[in-house]
Structures are given as structure tokens and as C-alpha cells.
C-alpha positions in Angstrom: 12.4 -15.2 7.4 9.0 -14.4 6.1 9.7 -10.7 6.4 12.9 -10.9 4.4 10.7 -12.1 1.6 8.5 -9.5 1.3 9.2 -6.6 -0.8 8.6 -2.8 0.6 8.7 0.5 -0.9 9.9 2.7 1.7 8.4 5.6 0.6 5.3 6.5 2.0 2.9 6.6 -0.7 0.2 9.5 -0.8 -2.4 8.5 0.6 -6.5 8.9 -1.2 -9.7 8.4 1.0 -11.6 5.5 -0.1 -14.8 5.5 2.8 -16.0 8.1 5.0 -18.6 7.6 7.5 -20.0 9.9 10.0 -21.4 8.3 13.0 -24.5 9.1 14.2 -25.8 10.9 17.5 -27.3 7.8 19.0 -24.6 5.6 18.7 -23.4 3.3 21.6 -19.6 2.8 22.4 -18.4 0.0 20.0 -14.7 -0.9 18.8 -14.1 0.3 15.2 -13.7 -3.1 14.1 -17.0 -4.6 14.6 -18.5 -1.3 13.7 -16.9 -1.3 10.1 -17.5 -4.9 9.1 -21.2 -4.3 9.0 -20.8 -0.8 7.1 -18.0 -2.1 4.6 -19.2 -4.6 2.1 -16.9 -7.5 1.7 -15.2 -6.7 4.5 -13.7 -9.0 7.3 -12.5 -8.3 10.4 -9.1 -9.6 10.1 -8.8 -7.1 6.9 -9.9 -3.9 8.9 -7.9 -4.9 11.6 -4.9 -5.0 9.2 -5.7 -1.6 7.8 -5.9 -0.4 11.3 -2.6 -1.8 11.9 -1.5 0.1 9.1 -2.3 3.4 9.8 -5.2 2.9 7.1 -8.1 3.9 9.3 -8.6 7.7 10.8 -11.2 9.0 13.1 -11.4 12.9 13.0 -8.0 12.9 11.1 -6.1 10.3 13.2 -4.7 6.7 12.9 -6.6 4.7 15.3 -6.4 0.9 15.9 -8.8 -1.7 16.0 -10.0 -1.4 19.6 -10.8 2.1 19.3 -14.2 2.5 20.4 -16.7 4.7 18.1 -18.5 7.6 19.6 -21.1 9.3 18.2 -20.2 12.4 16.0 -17.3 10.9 14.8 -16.1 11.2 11.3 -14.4 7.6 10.2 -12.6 7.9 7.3 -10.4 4.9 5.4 -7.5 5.6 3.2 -5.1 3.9 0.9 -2.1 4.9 -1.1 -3.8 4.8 -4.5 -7.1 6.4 -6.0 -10.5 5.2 -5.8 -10.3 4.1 -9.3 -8.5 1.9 -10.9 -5.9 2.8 -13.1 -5.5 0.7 -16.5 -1.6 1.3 -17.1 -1.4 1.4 -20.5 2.6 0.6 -22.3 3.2 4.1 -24.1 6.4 4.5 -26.7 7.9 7.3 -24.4 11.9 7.5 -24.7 14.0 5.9 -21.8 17.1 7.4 -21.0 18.9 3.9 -20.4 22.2 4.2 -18.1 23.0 0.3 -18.0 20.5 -2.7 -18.8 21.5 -7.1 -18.7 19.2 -9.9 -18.1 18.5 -8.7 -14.6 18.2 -5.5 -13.7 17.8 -1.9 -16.0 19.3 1.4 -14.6 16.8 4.2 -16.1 18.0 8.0 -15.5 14.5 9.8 -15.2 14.0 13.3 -16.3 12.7 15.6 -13.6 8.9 16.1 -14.7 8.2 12.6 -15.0 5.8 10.7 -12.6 7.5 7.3 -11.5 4.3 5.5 -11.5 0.5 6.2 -12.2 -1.7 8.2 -9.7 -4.2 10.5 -9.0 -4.2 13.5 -11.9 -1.2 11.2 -13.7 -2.9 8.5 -15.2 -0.6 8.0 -17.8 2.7 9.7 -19.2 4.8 7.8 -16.3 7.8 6.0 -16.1 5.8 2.8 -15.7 3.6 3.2 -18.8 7.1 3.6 -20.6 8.6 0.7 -19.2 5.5 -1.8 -20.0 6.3 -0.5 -23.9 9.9 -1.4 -23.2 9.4 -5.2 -22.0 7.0 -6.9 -22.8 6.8 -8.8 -19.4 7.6 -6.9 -16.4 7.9 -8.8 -12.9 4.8 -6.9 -10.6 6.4 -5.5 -7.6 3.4 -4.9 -5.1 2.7 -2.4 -2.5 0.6 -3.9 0.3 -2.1 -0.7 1.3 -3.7 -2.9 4.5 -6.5 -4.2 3.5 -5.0 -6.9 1.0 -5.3 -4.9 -2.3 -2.4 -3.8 -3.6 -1.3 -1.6 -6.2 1.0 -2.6 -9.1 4.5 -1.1 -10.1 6.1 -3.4 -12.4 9.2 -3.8 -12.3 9.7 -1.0 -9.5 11.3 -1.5 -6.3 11.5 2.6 -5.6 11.1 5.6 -6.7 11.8 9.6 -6.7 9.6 12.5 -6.7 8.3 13.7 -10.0 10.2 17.3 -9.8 13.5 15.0 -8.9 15.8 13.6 -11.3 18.5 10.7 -11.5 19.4 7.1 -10.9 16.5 4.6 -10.8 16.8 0.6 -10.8 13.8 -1.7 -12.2 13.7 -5.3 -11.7 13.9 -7.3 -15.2 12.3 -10.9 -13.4 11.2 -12.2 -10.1 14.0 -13.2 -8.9 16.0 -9.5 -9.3 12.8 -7.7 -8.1 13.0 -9.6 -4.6 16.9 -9.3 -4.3 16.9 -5.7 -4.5 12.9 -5.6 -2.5 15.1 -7.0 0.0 18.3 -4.4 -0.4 16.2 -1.4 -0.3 14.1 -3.2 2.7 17.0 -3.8 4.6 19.0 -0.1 3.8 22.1 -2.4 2.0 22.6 -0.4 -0.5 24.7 3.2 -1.0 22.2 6.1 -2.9 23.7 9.6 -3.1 22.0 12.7 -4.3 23.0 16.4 -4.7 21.1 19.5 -4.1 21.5 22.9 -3.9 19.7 24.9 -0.8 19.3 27.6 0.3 21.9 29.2 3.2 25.6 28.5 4.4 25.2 25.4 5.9 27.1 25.9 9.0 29.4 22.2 9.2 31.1 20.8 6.6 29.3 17.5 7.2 26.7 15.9 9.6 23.3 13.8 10.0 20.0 14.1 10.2 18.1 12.0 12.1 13.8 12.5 12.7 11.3 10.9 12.1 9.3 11.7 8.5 5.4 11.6 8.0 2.7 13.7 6.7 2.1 17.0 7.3 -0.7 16.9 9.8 -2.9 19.8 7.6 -1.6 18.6 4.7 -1.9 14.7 3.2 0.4 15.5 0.1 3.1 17.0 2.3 5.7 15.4 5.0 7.1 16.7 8.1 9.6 15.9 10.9 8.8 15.1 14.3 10.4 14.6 17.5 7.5 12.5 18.7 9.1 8.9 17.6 5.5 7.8 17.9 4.9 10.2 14.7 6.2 9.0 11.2 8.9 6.6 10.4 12.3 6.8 11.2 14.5 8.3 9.2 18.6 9.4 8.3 19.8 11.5 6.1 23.7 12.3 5.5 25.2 15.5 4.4 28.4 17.1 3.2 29.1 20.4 2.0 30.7 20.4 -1.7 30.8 23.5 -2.6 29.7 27.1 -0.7 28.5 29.9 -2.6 27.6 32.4 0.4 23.7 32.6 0.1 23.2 29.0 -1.2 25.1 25.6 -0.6 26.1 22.7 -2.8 25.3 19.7 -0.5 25.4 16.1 -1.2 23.2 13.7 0.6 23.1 10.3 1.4 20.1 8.1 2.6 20.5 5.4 5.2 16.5 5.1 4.7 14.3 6.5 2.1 11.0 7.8 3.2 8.9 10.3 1.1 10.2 13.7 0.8 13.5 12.5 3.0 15.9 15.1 2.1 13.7 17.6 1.6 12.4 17.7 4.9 15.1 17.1 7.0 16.9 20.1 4.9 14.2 22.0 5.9 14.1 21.4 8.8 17.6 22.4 9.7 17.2 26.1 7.9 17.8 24.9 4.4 15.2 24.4 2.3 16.1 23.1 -1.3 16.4 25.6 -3.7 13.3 26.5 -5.8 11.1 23.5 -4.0 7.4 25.2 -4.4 6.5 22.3 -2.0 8.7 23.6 0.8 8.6 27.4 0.7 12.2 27.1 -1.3 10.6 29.0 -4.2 10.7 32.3 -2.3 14.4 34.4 -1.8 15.6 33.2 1.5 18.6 34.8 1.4 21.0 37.6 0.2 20.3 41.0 -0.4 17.0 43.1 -0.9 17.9 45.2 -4.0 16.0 44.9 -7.5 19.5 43.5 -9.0 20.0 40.3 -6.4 16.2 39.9 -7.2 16.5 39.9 -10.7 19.4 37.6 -10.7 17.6 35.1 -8.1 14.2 34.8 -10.6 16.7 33.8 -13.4 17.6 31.3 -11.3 14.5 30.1 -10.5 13.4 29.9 -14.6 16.8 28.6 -15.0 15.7 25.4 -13.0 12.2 25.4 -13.4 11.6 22.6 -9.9 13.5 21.9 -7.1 17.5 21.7 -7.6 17.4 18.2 -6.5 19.5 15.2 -8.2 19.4 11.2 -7.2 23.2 11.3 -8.8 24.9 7.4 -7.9 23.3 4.0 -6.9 25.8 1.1 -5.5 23.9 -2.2 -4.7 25.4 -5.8 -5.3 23.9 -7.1 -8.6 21.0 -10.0 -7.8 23.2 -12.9 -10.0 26.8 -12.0 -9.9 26.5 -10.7 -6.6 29.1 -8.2 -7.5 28.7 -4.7 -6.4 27.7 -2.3 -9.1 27.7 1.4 -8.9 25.6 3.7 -11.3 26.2 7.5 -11.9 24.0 10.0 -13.3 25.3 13.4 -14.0 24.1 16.6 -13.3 21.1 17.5 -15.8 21.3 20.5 -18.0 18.9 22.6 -15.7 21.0 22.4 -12.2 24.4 22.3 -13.3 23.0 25.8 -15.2 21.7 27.1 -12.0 25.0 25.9 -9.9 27.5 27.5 -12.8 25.4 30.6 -12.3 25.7 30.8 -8.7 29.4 30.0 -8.4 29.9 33.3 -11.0 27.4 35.4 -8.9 29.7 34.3 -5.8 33.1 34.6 -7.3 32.2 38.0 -8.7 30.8 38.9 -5.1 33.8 38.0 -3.2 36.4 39.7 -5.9 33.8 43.5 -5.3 34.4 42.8 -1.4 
């Protein structure tokens, strides 16, 4: 019962080092956790052995757990999903695009550009600083990083990538903020997005299904893996909408919601999303090598300056009327652009052939 009561934000969060410590030549074998409570200030051993258990503490680049035992030479480092320092989030007059609001719960369609929350190189400018100058009490949902600090999101019980527009839901008071913890917790809820990517996607509909967690060079990047003991699980659903012979129209939907979901499971079945400088969709994947198809393609990128990826419906009971509500966002300016070009470039194509 206790878990149902806690909220979680599926989403991986990226993750900052906070300690490093290299271990010295002469040291005996000794588990991790005695070794870090007398090099951590204010440190316990029941707090490093919940970081451990949270994938918090890495020797040479790897999650280890609590009974590791040190060796010299190693390099100990401890990471959490926030900076070092601590952001003061400030309420800025920014303009909210507001889909649907009552006494519970506010639908916000977010502008692709705009970072959900504060972080590392965004200190301010989010969707959070915006919101704190909309209410003028938020309830605080909080992130739990391991070691019992946790960082504040008011009012948030998700979130999409910066470069990623659509549907989002905040929390107006406690009581919504852990309903809808729960929904997102417990995958009862519908969300939907679309996305245009790069290839014919060979069936008409189909799921993903492996597991999502960082990229093992790189922190601020995900992967798949078929290792189950790599990442968290994760599903994604697809169906084709609309083909346009060198890129698809695809609609998604998430029966969990890890970081970079859809992105990497596209990927990693030959279709990266269009224009994603994250994933290698910025480069032409397909179609033809002349000057003309490359012109045409570069358009397309300017066109829709980020990836061409759209959180377009939510559907989650409400957390007082308990009746089910479903919010739609439509396509923004920049993709429905790109997709209206696309379907000419293909129509045009299949009348020359």
C-alpha cells in the first residue's frame, strides 16, 4: 500500500556527478558502504546503501551495490539526477498555452524549446518557473535521487523532452498530484504521440518492447538493451498513419514512459525520428543522392528546426469526478509544415513514376 502512495516520475532523469573518489594503491578490500561513510560527510550507512540500491553509486562507470568491495585504483563516483547546485526556481511571467484548467488539475500544451523543469545549463526560462508565476501555491511533487534529497517540480507529475512538444498535466493541490503520481506510476492512463521518421516502416502496426537506459558512453543519451538486467522496462505502440515513401507518419503510444522512449525504440528498429540531432535523425537517411532531393530535405529540416515529435492526446480519469477526460493538442505550426511538405514531395513523386 505504501508504494501506491508514493509518487514516481518515470522518466529517468539525467543524471550529474556529485563525489568522485579515487582509491588509493594501498587500500585493503572493504565493502563500498563502510568505505563511503567515513569519506562522505553527513553520511549514514542506510543513505549510501539506498543510493546504492538506486543505481546512485558507480565504480569505474558501473552501478554497484552496497557489498561491493573497493579495490585499490578504483575510481568511485556518486551521481544524482540534479546538479551540484542548487537551483532557486524563481516564478517568471512567461505565457502558458492553457488547453483546459479547474480546481484540480491544469492541461498546459508546451512549445517545443521549452525545458519542463530547471537543470543543468537551464536555470530558468522553464515551464516550472512559469507555472510558480501562474499559482501562487503549487503542490511539490518530489523525485526521490537515493540518498533522501530530492528535487522539486511543483506541480509536475511528468514531463517531455525540451525539443518535444504537446499535452502536459500539472497537479493544482495534493490530493490531484498523488491521484495522477499514482496513474502515471501504475501506466492507467492512455498518452499518444505522433512523429514523423525516417523510412517505410514495414507493418502497418506493432510493439516495441526493450529495455531503455543510458547510453553506456554517453550519460545524456539512452539506449535499448536486450540484457533485462540493463535499463528499465519499456513498451512502446505504433501505427502507421500515413506513408510518404522515404519517411513515415507514425503514431505512438506508451504503455510506460522512460526517457527518450519513442525515440529509442524507433531507432532502434531502423527509424530514427526525423531531424532528432540526438539520434543521428538530422542526417538524410533516405531517398535519393541528387543536389535537388538534398535541397528539398535541408528545407525540411529548417522547416522543423528539432525533432518532428508531438505528445498529441492525454486520457486519464480526473482525481475528483473520477470521470475520464481526454485532452488533444494539435499538430504545431513547424511539423504539420514539414508533413504537408512531405505528402506534396510524395504525391508529386508517385504521379512522375
Amino acid at each position: 500500500m505504501e508504494e501506491e502512495n508514493k509518487l514516481s516520475f518515470e522518466e529517468e532523469p539525467e543524471l550529474f556527478e556529485h563525489h568522485r573518489i579515487e582509491v588509493d594503491k594501498g587500500q585493503a578490500l572493504l565493502r563500498i558502504d563502510k568505505f563511503l561513510l567515513h569519506k562522505l560527510a553527513h553520511a549514514s550507512r542506510t543513505k549510501i546503501q539506498v543510493a546504492a540500491d538506486a543505481g546512485n553509486i558507480r565504480v569505474n562507470n558501473h552501478a554497484v551495490k552496497s557489498n561491493y568491495k573497493v579495490k585499490p585504483f578504483d575510481v568511485i563516483t556518486i551521481v544524482l539526477p540534479h546538479p551540484p547546485k542548487n537551483f532557486e526556481l524563481i516564478p517568471q511571467h512567461i505565457p502558458l498555452d492553457i488547453v483546459y484548467e479547474d480546481a484540480d488539475i491544469l492541461i498546459v500544451n508546451k512549445a517545443a524549446g521549452m525545458v519542463v523543469h530547471p537543470a543543468f545549463g537551464h536555470d530558468d526560462g522553464t515551464l516550472v518557473n512559469a507555472l510558480l508565476y501562474y499559482f501562487e501555491n503549487l503542490p511539490a511533487a518530489h523525485s526521490k535521487v537515493g540518498t533522501n534529497i530530492y528535487a522539486p517540480r511543483p506541480g509536475l507529475v511528468h514531463r517531455i523532452d525540451k525539443n518535444t512538444s504537446g499535452i502536459l498535466i500539472v497537479a493544482k493541490n495534493e490530493a490531484a498530484l498523488t491521484f495522477l503520481g499514482n496513474k502515471f506510476f501504475h501506466h492507467d492512463l492512455t498518452r499518444k504521440y505522433l512523429t514523423l521518421v525516417w523510412g517505410n516502416v514495414l507493418n502497418d502496426e506493432g510493439t516495441i518492447t526493450a529495455h531503455v537506459g543510458r547510453n553506456q558512453s554517453n550519460r545524456k543519451l539512452m539506449d535499448v538493451f536486450t540484457d533485462e538486467s540493463m535499463g528499465k522496462r519499456a513498451v512502446t505502440h505504433y501505427k502507421v498513419l500515413e506513408r510518404f515513401g522515404y519517411v513515415t507518419l507514425v503514431e505512438c503510444t506508451l504503455e510506460t514512459g522512460r526517457t527518450h522512449q519513442i525515440r529509442v525504440h524507433l531507432k532502434s528498429i531502423g527509424h530514427r525520428i526525423f531531424n532528432d540531432a540526438d539520434y543521428g535523425g538530422n542526417q538524410i537517411l533516405k531517398g535519393m543522392k541528387t543536389a535537388s532531393y538534398k535541397k528539398f530535405v535541408e528545407n525540411c529540416f529548417e522547416l522543423c528546426p528539432r525533432q518532428a515529435l508531438h505528445a498529441a492526446l492525454l486520457e486519464v480519469e480526473h482525481p475528483v469526478s473520477k470521470k475520464n477526460m481526454r485532452f488533444t493538442s494539435a499538430l504545431p505550426d513547424d511539423m504539420q509544415q514539414l508533413i504537408d511538405k512531405w505528402r506534396k514531395y510524395s504525391n508529386h513523386k508517385a504521379l512522375e513514376e
